[in-house]
C-alpha positions as a Markdown table, in Angstrom:
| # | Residue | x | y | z |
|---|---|---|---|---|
| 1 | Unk | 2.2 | -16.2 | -12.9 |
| 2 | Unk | 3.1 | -13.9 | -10.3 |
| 3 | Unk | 6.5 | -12.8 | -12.2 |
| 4 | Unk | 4.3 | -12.1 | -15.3 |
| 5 | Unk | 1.9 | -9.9 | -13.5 |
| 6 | Unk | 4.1 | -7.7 | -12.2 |
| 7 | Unk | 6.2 | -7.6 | -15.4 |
| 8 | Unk | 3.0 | -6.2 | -17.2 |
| 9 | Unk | 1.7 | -4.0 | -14.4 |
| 10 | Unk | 2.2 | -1.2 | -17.3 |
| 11 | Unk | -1.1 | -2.2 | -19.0 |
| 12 | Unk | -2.8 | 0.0 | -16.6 |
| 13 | Unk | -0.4 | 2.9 | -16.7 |
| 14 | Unk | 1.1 | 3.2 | -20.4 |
| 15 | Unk | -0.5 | 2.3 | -23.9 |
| 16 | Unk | 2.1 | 1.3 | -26.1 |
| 17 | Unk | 0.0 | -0.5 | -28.7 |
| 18 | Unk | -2.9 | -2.9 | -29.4 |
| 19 | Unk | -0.6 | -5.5 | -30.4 |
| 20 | Unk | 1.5 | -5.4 | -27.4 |
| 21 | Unk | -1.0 | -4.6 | -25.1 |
| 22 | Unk | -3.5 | -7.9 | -26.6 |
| 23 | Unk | 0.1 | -10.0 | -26.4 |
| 24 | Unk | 1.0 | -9.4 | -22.8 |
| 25 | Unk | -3.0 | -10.2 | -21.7 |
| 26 | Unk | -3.1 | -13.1 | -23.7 |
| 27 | Unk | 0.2 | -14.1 | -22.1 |
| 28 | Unk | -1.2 | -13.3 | -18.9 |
| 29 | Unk | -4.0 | -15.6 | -19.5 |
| 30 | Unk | -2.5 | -18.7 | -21.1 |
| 31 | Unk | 0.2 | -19.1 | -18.5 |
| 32 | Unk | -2.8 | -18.9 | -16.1 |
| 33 | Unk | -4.7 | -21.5 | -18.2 |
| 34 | Unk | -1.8 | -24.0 | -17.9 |
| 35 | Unk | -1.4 | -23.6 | -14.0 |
| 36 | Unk | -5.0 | -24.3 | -13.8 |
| 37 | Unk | -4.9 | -27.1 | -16.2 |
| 38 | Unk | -2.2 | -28.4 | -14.6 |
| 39 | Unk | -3.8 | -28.2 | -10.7 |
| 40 | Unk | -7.5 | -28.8 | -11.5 |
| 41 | Unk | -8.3 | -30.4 | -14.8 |
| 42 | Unk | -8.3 | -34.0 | -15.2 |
| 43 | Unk | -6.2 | -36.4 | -16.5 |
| 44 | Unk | -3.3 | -34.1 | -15.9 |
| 45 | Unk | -4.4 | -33.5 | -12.6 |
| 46 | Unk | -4.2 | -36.8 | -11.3 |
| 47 | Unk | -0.2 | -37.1 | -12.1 |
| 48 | Unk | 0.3 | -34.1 | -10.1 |
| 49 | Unk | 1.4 | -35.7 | -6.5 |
| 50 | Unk | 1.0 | -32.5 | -3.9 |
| 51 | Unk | 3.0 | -34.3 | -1.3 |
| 52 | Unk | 5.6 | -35.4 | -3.9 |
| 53 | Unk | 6.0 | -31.4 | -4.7 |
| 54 | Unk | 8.1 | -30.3 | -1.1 |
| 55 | Unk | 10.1 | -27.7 | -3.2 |
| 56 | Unk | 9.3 | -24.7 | -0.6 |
| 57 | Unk | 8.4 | -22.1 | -3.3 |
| 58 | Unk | 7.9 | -18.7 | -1.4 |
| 59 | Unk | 11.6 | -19.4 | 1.0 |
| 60 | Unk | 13.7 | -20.5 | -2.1 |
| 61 | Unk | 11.8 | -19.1 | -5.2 |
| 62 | Unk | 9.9 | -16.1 | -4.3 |
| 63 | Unk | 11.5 | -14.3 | -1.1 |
| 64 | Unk | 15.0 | -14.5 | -2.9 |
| 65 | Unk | 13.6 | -12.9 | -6.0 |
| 66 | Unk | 12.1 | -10.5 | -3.9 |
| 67 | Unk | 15.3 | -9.3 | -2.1 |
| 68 | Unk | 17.1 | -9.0 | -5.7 |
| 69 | Unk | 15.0 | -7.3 | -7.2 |
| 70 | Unk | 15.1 | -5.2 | -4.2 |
| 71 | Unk | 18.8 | -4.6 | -4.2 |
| 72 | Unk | 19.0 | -4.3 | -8.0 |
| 73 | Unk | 16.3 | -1.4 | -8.1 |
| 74 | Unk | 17.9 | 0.6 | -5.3 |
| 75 | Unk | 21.4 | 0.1 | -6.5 |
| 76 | Unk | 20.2 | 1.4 | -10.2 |
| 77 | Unk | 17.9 | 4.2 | -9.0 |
| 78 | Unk | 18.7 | 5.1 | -5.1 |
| 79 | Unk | 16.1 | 6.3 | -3.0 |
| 80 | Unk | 15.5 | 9.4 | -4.2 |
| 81 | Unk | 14.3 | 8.1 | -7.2 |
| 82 | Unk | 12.4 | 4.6 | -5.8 |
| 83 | Unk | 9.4 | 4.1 | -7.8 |
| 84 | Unk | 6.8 | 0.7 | -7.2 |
| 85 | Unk | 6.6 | -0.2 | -10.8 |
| 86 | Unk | 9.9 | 0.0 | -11.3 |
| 87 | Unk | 10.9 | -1.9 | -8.3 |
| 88 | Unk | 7.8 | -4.9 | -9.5 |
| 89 | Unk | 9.0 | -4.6 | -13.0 |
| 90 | Unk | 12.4 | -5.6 | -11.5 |
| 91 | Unk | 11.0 | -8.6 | -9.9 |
């Protein structure tokens, strides 16, 4: 959800169209229905074990992600040009 976000961070800074504007909400918002389906809805959430689920998310997943898109966005535009949307777009 957090990748998705920041992808679509444009909504509030460029209209492109209804169509892609409605897609990328409605994206936004399904993928945030499933996570909550998934954690707090039952019966799903009963197959969901939380101490099953060590997979340490923000060290391996999100920090790494982070630092790429880091590097990526200052190899491609420098400094001079660093812009925050760009750079969460990236990630």
């Amino acid at each position: 959800l957090c990748v998705f976000v920041t992808r679509y961070l444009d909504l509030f800074t460029t209209f492109y169209s209804i169509y892609n504007s409605l897609m990328k909400v409605l994206y936004i918002v399904m993928t945030a229905s499933i996570i909550y389906t998934i954690k707090f809805q039952e019966p799903i959430k009963t197959t969901f074990d939380k101490s099953q689920d060590s997979f340490l998310h923000w060290q391996f997943a999100v920090a790494p992600c982070v630092a790429l898109a880091l590097v990526t966005h200052l190899i491609g535009s420098g400094f001079t040009n660093f812009d925050i949307m760009e750079l969460l777009w990236t990630f």
